[in-house]
HTML snippet that shows the backbone in 3Dmol.js (N, CA, C, O; Angstrom):
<script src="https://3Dmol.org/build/3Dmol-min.js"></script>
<div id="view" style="width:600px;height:400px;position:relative"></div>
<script>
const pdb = `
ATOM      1  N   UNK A   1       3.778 -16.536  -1.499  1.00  0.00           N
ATOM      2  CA  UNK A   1       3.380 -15.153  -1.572  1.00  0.00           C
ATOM      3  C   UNK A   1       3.685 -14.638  -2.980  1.00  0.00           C
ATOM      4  O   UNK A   1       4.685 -14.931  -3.635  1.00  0.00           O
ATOM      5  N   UNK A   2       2.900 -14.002  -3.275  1.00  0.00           N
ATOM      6  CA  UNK A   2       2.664 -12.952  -4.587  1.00  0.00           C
ATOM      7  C   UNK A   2       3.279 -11.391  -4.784  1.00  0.00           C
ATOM      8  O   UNK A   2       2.738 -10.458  -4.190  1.00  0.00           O
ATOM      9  N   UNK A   3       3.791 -11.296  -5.168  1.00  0.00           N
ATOM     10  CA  UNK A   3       3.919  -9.754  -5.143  1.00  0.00           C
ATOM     11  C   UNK A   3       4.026  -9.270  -6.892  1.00  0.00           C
ATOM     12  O   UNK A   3       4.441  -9.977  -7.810  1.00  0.00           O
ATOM     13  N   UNK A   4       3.550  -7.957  -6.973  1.00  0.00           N
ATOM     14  CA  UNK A   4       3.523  -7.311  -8.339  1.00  0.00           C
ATOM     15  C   UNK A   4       3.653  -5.818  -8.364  1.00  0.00           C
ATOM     16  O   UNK A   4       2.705  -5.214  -7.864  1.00  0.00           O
ATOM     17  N   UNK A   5       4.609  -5.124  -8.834  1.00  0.00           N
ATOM     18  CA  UNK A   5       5.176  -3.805  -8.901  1.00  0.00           C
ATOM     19  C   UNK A   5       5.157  -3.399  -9.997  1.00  0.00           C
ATOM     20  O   UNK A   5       5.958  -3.843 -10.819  1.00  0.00           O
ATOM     21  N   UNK A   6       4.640  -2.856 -10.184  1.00  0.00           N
ATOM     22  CA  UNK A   6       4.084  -1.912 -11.697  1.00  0.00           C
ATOM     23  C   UNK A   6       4.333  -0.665 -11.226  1.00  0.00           C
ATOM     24  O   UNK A   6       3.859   0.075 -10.365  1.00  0.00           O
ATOM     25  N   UNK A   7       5.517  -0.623 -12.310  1.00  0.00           N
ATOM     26  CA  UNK A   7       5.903   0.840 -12.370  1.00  0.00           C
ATOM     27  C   UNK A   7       5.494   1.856 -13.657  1.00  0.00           C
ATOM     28  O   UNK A   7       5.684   1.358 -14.767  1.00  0.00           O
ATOM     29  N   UNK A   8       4.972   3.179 -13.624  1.00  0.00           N
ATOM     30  CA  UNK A   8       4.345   3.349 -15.100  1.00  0.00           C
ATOM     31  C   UNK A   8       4.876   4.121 -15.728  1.00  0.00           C
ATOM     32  O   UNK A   8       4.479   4.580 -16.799  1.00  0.00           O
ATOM     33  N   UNK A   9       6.000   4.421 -15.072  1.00  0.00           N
ATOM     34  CA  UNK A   9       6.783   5.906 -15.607  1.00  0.00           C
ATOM     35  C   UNK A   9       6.231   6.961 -15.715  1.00  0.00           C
ATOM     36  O   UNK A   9       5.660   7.223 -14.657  1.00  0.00           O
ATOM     37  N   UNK A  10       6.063   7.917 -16.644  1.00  0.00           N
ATOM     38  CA  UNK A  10       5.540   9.091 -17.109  1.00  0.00           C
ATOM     39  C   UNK A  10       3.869   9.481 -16.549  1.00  0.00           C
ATOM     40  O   UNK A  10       3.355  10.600 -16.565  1.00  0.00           O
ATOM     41  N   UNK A  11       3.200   8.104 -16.038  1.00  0.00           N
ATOM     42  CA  UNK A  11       1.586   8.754 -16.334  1.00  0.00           C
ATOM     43  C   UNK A  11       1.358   7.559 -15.516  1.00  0.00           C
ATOM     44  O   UNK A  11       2.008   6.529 -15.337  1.00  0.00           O
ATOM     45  N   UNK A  12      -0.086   8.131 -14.944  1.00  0.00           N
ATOM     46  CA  UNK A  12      -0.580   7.180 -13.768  1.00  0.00           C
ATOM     47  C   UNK A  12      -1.696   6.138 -14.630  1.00  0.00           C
ATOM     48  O   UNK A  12      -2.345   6.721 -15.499  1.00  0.00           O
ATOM     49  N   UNK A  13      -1.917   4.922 -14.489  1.00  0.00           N
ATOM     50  CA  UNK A  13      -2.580   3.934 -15.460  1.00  0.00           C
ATOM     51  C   UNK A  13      -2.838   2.980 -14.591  1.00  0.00           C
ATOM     52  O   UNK A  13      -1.928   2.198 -14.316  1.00  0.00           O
ATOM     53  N   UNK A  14      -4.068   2.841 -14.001  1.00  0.00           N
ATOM     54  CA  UNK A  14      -4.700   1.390 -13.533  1.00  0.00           C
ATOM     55  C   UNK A  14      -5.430   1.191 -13.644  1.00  0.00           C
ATOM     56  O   UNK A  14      -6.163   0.756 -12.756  1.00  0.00           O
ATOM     57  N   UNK A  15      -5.841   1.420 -15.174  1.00  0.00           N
ATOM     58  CA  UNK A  15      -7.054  -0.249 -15.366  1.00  0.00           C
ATOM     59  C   UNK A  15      -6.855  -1.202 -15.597  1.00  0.00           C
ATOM     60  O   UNK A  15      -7.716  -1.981 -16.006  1.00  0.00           O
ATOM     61  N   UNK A  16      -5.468  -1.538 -15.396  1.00  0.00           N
ATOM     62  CA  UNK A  16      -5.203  -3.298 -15.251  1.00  0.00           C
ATOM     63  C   UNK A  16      -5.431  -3.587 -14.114  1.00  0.00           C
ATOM     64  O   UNK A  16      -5.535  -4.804 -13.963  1.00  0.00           O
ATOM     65  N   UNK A  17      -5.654  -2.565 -12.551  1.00  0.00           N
ATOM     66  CA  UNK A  17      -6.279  -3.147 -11.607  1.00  0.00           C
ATOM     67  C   UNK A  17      -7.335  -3.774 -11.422  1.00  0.00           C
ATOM     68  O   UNK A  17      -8.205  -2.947 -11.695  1.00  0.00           O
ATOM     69  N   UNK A  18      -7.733  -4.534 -11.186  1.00  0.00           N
ATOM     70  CA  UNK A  18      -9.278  -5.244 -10.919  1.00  0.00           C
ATOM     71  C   UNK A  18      -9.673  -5.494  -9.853  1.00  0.00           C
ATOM     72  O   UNK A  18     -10.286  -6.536  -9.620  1.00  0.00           O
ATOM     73  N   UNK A  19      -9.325  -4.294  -8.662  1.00  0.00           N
ATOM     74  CA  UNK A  19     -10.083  -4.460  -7.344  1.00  0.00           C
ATOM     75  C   UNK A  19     -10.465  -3.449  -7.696  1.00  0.00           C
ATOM     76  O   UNK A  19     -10.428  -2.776  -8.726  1.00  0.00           O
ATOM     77  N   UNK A  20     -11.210  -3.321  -5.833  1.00  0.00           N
ATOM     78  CA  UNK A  20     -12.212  -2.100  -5.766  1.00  0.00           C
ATOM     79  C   UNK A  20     -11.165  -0.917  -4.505  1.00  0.00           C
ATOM     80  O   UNK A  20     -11.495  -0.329  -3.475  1.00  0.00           O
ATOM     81  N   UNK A  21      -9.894  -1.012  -5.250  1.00  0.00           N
ATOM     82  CA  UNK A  21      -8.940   0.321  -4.569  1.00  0.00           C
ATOM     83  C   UNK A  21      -8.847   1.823  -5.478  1.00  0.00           C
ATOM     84  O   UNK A  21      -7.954   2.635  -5.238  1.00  0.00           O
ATOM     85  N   UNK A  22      -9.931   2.068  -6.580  1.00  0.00           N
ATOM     86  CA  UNK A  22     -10.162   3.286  -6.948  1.00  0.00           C
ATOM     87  C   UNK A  22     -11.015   4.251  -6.923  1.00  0.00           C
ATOM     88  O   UNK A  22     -12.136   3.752  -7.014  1.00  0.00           O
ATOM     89  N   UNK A  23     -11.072   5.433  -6.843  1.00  0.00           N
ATOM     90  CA  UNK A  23     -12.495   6.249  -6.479  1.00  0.00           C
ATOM     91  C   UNK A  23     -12.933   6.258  -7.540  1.00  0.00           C
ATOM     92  O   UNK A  23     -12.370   5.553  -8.378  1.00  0.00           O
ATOM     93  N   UNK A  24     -14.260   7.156  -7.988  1.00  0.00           N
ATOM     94  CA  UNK A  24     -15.517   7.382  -9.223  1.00  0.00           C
ATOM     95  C   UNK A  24     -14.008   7.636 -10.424  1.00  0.00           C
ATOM     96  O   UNK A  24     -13.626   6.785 -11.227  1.00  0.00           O
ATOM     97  N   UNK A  25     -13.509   8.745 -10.264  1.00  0.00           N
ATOM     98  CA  UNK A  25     -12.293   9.290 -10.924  1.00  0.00           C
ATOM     99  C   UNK A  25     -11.358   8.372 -11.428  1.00  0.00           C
ATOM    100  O   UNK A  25     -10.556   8.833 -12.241  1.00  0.00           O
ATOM    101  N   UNK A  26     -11.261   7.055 -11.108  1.00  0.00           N
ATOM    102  CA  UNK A  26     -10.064   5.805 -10.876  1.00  0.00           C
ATOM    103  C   UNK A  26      -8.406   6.569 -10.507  1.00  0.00           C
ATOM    104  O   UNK A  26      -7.402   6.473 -11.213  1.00  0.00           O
ATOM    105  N   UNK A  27      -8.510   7.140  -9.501  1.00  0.00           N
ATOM    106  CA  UNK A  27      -7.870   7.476  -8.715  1.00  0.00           C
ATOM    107  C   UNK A  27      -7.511   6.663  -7.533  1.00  0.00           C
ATOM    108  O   UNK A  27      -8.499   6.141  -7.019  1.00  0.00           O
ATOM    109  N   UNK A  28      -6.303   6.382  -6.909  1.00  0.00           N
ATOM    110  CA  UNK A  28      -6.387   5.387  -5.694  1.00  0.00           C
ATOM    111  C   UNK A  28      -7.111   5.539  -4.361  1.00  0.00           C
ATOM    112  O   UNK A  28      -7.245   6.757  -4.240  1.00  0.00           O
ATOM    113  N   UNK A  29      -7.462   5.151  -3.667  1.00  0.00           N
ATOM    114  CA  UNK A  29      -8.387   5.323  -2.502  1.00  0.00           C
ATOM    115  C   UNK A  29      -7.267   4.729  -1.654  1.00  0.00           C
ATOM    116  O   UNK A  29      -6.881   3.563  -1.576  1.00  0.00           O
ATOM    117  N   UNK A  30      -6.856   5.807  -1.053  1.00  0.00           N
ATOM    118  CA  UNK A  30      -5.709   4.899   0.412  1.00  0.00           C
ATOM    119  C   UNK A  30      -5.583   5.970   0.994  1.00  0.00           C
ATOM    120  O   UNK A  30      -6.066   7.027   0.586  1.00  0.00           O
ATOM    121  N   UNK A  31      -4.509   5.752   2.658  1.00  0.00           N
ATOM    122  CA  UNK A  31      -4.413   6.188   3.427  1.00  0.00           C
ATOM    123  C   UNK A  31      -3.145   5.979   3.767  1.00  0.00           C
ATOM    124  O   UNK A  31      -2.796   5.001   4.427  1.00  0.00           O
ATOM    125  N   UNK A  32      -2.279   6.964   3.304  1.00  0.00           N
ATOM    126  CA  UNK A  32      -0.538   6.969   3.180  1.00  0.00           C
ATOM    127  C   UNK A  32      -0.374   5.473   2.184  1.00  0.00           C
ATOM    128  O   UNK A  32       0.516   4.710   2.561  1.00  0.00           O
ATOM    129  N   UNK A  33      -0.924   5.185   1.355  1.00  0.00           N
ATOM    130  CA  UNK A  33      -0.184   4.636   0.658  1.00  0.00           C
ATOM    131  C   UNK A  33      -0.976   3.006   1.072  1.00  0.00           C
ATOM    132  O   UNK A  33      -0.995   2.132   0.205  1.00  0.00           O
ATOM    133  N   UNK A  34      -1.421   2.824   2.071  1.00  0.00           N
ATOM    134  CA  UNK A  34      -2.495   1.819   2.426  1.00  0.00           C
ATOM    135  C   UNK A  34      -3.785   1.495   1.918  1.00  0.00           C
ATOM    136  O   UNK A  34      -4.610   1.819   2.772  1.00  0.00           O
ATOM    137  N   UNK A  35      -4.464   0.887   0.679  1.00  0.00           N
ATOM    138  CA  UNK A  35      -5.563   0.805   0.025  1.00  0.00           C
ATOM    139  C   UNK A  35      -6.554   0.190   1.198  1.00  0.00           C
ATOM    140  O   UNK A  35      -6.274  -0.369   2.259  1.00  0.00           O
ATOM    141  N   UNK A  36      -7.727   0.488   0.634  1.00  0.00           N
ATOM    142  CA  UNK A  36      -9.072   0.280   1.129  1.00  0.00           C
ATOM    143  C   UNK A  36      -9.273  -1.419   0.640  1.00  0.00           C
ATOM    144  O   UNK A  36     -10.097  -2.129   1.216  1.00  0.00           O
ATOM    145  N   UNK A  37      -8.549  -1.852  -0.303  1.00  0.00           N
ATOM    146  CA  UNK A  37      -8.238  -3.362  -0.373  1.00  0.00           C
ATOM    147  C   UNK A  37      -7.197  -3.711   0.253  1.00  0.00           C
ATOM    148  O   UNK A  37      -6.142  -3.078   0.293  1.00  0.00           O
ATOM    149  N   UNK A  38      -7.462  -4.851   0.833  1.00  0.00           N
ATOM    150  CA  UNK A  38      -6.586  -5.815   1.294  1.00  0.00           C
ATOM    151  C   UNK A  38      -5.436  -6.050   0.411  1.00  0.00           C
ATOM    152  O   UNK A  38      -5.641  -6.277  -0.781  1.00  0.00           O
ATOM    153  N   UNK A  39      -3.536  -5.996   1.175  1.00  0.00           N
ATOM    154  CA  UNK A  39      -3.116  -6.655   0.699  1.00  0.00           C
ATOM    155  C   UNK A  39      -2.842  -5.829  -1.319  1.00  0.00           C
ATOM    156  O   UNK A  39      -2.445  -6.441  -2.311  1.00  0.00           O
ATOM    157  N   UNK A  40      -3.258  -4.311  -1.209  1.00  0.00           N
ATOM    158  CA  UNK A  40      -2.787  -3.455  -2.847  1.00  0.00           C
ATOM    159  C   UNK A  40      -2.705  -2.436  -1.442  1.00  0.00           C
ATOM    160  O   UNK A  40      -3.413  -2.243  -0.453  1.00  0.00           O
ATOM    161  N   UNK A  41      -1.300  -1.872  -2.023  1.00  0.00           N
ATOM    162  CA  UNK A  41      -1.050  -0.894  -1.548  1.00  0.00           C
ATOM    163  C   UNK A  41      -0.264   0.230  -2.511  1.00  0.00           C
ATOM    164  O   UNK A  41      -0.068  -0.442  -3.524  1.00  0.00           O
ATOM    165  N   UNK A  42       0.225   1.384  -2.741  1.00  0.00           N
ATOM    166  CA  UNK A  42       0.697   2.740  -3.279  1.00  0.00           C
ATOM    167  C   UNK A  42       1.712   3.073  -3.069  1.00  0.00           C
ATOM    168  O   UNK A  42       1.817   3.364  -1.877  1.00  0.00           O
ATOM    169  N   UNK A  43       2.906   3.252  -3.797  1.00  0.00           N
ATOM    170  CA  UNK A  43       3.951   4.272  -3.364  1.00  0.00           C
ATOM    171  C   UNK A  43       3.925   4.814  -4.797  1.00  0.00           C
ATOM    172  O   UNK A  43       3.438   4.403  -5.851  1.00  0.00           O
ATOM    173  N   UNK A  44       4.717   6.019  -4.396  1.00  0.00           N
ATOM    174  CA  UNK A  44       5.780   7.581  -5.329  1.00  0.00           C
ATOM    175  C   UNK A  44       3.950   7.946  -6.057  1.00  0.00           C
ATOM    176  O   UNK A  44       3.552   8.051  -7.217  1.00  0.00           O
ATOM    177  N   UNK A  45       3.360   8.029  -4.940  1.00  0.00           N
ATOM    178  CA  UNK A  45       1.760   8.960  -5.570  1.00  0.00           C
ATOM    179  C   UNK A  45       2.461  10.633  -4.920  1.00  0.00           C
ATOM    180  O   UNK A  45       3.294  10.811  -4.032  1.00  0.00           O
ATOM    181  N   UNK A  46       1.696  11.688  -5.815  1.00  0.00           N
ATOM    182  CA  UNK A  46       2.574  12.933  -5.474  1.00  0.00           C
ATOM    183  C   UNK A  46       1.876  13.487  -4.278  1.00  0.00           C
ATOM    184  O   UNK A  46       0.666  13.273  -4.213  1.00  0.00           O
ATOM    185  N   UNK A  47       2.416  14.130  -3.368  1.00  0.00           N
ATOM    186  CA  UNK A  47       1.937  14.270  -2.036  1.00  0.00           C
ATOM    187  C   UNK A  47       1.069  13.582  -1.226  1.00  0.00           C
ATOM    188  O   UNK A  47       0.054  13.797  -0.563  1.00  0.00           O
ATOM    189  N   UNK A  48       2.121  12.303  -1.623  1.00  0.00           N
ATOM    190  CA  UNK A  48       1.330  10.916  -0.196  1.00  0.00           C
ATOM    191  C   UNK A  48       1.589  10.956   0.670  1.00  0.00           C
ATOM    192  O   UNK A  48       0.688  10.588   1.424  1.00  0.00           O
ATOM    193  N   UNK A  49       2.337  11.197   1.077  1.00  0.00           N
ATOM    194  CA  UNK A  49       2.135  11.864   2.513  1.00  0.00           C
ATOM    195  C   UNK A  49       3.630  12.837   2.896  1.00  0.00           C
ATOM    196  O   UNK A  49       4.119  12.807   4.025  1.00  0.00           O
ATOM    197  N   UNK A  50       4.238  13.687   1.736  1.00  0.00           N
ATOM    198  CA  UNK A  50       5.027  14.771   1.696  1.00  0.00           C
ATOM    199  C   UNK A  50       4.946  15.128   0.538  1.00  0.00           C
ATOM    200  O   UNK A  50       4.391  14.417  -0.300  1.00  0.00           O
ATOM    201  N   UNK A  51       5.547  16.443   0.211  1.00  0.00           N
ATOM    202  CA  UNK A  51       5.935  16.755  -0.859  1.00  0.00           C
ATOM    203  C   UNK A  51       6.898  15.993  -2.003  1.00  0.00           C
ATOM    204  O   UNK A  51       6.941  15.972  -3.233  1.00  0.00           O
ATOM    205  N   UNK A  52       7.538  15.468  -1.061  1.00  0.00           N
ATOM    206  CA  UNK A  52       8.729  14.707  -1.796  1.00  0.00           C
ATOM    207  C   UNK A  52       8.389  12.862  -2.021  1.00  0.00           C
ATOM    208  O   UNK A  52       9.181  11.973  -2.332  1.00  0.00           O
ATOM    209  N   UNK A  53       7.019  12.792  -1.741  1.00  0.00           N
ATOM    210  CA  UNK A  53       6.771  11.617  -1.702  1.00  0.00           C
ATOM    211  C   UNK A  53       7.296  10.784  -3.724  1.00  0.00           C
ATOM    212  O   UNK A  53       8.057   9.832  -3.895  1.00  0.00           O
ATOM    213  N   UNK A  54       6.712  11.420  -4.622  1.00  0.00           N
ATOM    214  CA  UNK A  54       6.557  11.094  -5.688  1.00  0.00           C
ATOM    215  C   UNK A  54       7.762  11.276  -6.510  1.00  0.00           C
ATOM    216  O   UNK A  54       7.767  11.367  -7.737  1.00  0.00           O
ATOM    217  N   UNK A  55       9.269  11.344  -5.360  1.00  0.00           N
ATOM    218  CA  UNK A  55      10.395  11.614  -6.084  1.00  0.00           C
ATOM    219  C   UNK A  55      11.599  10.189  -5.572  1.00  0.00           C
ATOM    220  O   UNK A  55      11.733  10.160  -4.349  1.00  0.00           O
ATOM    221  N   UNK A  56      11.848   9.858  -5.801  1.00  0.00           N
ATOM    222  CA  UNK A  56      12.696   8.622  -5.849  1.00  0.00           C
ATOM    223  C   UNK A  56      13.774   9.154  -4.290  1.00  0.00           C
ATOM    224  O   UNK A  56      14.161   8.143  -3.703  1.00  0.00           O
ATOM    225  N   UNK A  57      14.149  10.168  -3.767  1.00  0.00           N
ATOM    226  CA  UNK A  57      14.867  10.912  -2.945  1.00  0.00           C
ATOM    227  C   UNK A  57      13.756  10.672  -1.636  1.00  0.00           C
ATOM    228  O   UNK A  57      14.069  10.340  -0.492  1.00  0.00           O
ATOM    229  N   UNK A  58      12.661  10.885  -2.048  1.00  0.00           N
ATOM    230  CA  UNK A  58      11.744  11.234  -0.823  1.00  0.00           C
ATOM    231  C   UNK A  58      11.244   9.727  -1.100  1.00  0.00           C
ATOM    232  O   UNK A  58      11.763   9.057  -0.207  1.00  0.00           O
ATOM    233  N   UNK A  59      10.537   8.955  -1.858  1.00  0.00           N
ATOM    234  CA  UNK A  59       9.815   7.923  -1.738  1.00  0.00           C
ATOM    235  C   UNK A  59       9.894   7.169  -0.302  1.00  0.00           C
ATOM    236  O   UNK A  59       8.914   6.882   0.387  1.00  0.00           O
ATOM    237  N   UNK A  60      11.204   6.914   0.003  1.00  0.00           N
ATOM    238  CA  UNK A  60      11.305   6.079   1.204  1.00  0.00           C
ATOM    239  C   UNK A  60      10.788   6.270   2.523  1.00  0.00           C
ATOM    240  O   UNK A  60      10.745   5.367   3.359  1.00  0.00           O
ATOM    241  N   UNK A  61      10.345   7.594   2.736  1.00  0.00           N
ATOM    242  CA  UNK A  61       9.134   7.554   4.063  1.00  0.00           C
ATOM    243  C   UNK A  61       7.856   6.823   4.033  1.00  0.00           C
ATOM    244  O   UNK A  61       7.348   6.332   5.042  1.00  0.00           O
ATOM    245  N   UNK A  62       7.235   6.748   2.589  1.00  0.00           N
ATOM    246  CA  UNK A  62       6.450   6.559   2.712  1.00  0.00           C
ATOM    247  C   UNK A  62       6.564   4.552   2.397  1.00  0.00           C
ATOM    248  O   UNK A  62       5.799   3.652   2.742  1.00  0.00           O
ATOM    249  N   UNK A  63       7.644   4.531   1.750  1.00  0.00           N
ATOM    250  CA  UNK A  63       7.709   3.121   1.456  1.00  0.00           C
ATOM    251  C   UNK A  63       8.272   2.369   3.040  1.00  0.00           C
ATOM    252  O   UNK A  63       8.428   1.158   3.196  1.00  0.00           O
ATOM    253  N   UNK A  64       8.400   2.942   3.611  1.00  0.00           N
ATOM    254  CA  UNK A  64       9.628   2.358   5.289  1.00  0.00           C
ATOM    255  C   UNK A  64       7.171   2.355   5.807  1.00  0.00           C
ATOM    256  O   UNK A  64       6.660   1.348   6.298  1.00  0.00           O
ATOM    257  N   UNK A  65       6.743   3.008   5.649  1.00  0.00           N
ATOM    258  CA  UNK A  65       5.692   3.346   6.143  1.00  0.00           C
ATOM    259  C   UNK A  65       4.740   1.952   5.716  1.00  0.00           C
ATOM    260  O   UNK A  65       3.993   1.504   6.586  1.00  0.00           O
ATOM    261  N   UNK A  66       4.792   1.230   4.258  1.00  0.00           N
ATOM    262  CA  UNK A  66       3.804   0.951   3.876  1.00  0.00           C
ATOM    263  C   UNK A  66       4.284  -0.678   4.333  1.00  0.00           C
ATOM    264  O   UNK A  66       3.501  -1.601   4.562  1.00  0.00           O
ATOM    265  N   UNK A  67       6.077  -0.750   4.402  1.00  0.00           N
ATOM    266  CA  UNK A  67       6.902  -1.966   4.963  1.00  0.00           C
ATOM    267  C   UNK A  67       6.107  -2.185   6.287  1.00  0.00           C
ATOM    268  O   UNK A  67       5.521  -3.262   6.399  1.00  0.00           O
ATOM    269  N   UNK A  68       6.022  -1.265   7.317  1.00  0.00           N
ATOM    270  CA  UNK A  68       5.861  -1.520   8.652  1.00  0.00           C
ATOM    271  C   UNK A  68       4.414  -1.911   8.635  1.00  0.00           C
ATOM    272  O   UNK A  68       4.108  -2.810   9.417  1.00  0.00           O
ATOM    273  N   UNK A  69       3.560  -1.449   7.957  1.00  0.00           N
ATOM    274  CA  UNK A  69       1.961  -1.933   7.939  1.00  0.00           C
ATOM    275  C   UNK A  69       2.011  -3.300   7.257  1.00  0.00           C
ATOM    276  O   UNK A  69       1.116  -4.042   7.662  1.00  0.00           O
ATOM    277  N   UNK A  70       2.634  -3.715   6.538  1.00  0.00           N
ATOM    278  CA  UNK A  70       2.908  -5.470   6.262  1.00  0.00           C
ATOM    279  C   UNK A  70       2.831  -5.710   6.902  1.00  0.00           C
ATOM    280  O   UNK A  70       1.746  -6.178   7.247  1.00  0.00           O
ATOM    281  N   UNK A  71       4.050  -5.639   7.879  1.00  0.00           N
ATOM    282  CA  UNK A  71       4.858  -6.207   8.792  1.00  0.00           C
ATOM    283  C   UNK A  71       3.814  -6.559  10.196  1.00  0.00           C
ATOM    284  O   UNK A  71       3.649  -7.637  10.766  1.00  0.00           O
ATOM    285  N   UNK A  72       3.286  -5.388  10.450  1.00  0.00           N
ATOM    286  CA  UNK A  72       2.113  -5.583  11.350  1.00  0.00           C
ATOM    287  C   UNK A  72       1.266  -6.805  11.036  1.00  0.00           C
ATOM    288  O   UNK A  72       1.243  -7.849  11.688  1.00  0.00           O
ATOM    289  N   UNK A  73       0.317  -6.415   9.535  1.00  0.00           N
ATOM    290  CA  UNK A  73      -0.611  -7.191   8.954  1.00  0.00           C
ATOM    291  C   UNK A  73      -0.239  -8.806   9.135  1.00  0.00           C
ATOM    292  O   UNK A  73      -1.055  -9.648   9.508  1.00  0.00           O
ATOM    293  N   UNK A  74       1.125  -9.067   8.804  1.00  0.00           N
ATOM    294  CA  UNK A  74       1.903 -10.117   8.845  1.00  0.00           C
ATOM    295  C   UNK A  74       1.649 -11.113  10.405  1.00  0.00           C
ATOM    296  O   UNK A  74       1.183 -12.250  10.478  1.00  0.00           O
ATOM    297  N   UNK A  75       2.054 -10.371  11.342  1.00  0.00           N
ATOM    298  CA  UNK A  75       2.142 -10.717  12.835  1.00  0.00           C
ATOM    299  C   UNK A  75       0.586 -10.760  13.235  1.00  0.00           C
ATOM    300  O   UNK A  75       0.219 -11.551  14.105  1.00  0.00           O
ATOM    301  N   UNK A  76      -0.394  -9.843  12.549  1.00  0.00           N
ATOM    302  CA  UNK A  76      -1.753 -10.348  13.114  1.00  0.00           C
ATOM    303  C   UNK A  76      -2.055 -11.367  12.679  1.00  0.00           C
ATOM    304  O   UNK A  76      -2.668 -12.088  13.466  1.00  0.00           O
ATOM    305  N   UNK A  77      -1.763 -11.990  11.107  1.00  0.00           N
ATOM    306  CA  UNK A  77      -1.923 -12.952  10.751  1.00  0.00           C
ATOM    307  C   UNK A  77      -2.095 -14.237  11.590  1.00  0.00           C
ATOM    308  O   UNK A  77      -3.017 -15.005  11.863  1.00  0.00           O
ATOM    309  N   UNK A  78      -0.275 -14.068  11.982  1.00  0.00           N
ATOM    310  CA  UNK A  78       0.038 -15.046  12.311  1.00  0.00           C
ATOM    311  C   UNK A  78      -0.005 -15.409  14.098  1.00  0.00           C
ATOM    312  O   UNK A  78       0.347 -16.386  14.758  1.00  0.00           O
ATOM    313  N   UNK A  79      -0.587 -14.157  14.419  1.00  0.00           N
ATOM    314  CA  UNK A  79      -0.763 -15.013  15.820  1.00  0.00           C
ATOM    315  C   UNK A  79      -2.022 -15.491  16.384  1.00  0.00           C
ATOM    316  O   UNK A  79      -3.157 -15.033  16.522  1.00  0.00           O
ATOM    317  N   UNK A  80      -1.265 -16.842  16.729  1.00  0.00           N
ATOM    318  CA  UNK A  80      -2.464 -17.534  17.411  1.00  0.00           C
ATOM    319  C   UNK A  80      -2.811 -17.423  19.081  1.00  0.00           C
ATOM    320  O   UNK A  80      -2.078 -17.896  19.949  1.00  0.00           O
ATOM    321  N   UNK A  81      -3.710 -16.911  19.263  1.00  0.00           N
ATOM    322  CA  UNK A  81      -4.187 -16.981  20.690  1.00  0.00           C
ATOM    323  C   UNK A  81      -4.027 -17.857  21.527  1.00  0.00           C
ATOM    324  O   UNK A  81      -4.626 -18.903  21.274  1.00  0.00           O
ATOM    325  N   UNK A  82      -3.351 -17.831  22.584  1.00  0.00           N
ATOM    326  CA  UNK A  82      -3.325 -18.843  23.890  1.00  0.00           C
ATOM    327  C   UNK A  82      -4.101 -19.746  23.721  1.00  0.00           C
ATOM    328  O   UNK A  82      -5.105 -19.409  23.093  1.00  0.00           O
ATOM    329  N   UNK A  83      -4.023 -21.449  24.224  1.00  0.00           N
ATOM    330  CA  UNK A  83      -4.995 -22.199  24.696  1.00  0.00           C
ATOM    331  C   UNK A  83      -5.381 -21.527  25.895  1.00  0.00           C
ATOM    332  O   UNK A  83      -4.574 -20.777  26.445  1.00  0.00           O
ATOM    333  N   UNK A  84      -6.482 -21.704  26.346  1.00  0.00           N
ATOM    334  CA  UNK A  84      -7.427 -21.238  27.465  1.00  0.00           C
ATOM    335  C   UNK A  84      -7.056 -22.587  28.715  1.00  0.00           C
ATOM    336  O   UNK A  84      -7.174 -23.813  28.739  1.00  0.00           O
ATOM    337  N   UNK A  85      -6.669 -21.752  29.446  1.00  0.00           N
ATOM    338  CA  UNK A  85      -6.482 -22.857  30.518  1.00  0.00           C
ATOM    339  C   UNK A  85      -7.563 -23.795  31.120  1.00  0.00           C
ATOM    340  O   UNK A  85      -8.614 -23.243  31.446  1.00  0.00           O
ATOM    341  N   UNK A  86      -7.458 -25.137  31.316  1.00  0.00           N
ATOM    342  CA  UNK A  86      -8.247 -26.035  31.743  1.00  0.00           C
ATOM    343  C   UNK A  86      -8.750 -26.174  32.717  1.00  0.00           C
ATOM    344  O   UNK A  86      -9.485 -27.145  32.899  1.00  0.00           O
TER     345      UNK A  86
END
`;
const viewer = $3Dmol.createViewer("view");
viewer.addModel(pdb, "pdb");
viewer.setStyle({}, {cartoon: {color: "spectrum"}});
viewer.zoomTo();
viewer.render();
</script>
């Protein structure tokens, strides 16, 4: 597994992204922090889903939020369906 955390400090910057998770604007396209791509997801965007999302104090609702949708994604992955009885 891969992972990559780009943090930008001061100012929001993704055109080093090269999916299709930005609107006309290159703004992120998600849903609490969940992209419209597979597998890129968002945290500390400012009112992602609180006020306090985009502050290091508040971040963690939305990051405990974007953990548990892995975590899901993870388990659909990986389960395999019953053999079908004979």
């Amino acid at each position: 597994m891969t992972s990559i955390l780009w943090a930008t400090g001061f100012t929001h910057d993704y055109g080093w992204l090269k999916v299709d998770a930005l609107d006309a604007s290159g703004k992120p396209r998600h849903q609490r922090g969940v992209s419209s791509e597979p597998g890129v997801y968002f945290l500390g965007l400012p009112y992602q889903s609180r006020r306090g999302s985009s502050f290091i104090w508040g971040v963690w609702h939305d990051a405990k939020f974007v953990a548990d949708h892995i975590a899901k994604q993870r388990l659909y992955l990986a389960y395999r369906a019953p053999a079908a009885a004979e």
